[in-house]
C-alpha positions, 0 to 999 in steps of 0.5 A: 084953784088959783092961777098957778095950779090951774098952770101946773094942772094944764103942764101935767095933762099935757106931759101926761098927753104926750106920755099917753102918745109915746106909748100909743105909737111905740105899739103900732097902735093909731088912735082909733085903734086905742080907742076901740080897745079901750070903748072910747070914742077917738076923740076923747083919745086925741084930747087926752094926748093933746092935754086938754083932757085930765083923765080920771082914775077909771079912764086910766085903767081904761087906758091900760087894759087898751095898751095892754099893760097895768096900770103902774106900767102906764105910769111908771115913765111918766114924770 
C-alpha cells in the first residue's frame, strides 16, 4: 500500500468513526452502552469513532444489531 491509499484508508476510517458517533448519540446511547449491545469491549467502540480502527464486515453487522438497525441503514449516510 503506498502513501496515498494509506491516506485515504486513514480519511475513510475516520469519516466512517465520525458517522459511527452520529449515529450512537442520535439513540441516546453512550459508548459503553453500544458496547454492551454489540459484546464488544468500549474500547474498540472509542477506536472505531476515533478512526483508528477499520472495522471488518462482521464488526459492522455488530454495529448494527447494536444500533439496532440493518446493515445498509448503518451505511446509508455514510459518505
Amino acid at each position: 500500500m503506498d502513501e496515498r491509499e494509506k491516506k485515504e484508508r486513514l480519511k475513510l476510517q475516520k469519516r466512517f468513526g465520525e458517522h459511527l458517533k452520529r449515529l450512537r448519540e442520535a439513540m441516546g446511547l453512550t459508548a459503553a452502552e453500544l458496547a454492551r449491545r454489540c459484546f464488544m469491549e468500549r474500547s474498540n467502540i472509542a477506536r472505531l469513532e476515533a478512526g483508528r480502527s477499520n472495522p471488518s464486515l462482521f464488526v459492522l453487522k455488530k454495529l448494527a444489531v447494536g444500533l439496532e438497525i440493518e446493515l445498509e441503514e448503518l451505511m446509508k449516510d455514510f459518505k
